[in-house]
N, C-alpha and C positions, 0 to 999 in steps of 0.2 A: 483170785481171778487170773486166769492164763495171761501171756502177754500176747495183745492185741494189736494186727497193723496198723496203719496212722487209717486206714479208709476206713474198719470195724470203726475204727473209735469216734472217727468223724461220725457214723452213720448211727452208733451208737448213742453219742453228745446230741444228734438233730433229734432222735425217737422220742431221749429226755425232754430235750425242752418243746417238743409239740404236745407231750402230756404233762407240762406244766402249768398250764392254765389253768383256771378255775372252772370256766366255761364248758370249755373244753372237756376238761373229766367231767362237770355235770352231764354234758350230754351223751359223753361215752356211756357213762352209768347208765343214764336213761337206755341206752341201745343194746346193755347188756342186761336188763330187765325183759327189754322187751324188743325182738326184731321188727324192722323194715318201717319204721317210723317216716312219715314224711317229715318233710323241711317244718311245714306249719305247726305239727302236734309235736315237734320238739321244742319248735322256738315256745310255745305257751307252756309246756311243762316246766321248761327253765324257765321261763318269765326271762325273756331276751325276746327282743325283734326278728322277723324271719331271717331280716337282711345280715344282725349281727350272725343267726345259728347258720346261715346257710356258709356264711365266710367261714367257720370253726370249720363244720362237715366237711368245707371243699379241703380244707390244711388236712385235716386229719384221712381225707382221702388221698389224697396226693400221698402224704406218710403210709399209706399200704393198709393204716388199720380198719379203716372203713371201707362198703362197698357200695356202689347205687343201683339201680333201675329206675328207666322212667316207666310210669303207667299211665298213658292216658297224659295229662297236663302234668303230671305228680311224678316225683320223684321220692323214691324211698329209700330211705339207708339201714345197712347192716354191719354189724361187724366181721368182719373178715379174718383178720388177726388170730388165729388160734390161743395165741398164747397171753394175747392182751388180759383176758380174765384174770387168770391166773397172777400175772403182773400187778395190777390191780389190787388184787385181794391180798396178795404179802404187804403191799406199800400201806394200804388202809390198814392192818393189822397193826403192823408198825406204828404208824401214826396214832393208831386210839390206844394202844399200850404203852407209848409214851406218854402221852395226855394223861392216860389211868394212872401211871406212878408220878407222874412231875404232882398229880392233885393229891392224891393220895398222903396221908398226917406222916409224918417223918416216926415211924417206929421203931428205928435205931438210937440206943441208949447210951 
């Protein structure tokens, strides 16, 4: 990794820990499934209160990766972020292939 000014890396350190959640990724996932979800049919996918997913949505829009419109009473969110996917999908990779070998029977002799 190149070396990074102190503001990269500050804004860098905040991207992290807004997708450290749990929550959080649940419903990102959910939004990169499927576009422009309201507040209500994400909080029930997650199984979270609208009040808890609507506070996640608002963080993670404020962080730039999400976007809204209202419609009518409703508000629908999307992801924004181009490169969130992609993000995403090394970090999950990583993760289950570590899982796969920490489970995996010790085959060295």
């Amino acid at each position: 990794m190149a070396v990074l000014s102190g503001a990269v890396l500050q804004q860098t350190a905040a991207r992290f820990a807004l997708l450290g959640d749990p929550t959080r990724l649940q419903l990102l996932g959910l939004l990169l499934e499927r576009a422009d979800y309201t507040v209500g049919e994400l909080a029930a996918a997650a199984g979270v209160s609208v009040a808890n997913a609507s506070q996640h949505l608002r963080r993670l829009e404020a962080g730039g990766i999400l976007g809204r419109r209202r419609i009518g009473n409703t508000v629908q969110y999307r992801v924004v972020e181009a490169s969130i996917e992609q993000l995403c999908a090394i970090v999950c990779a990583s993760v289950q292939e570590r899982a796969r070998v920490l489970v995996a029977p010790d085959t060295i002799e």
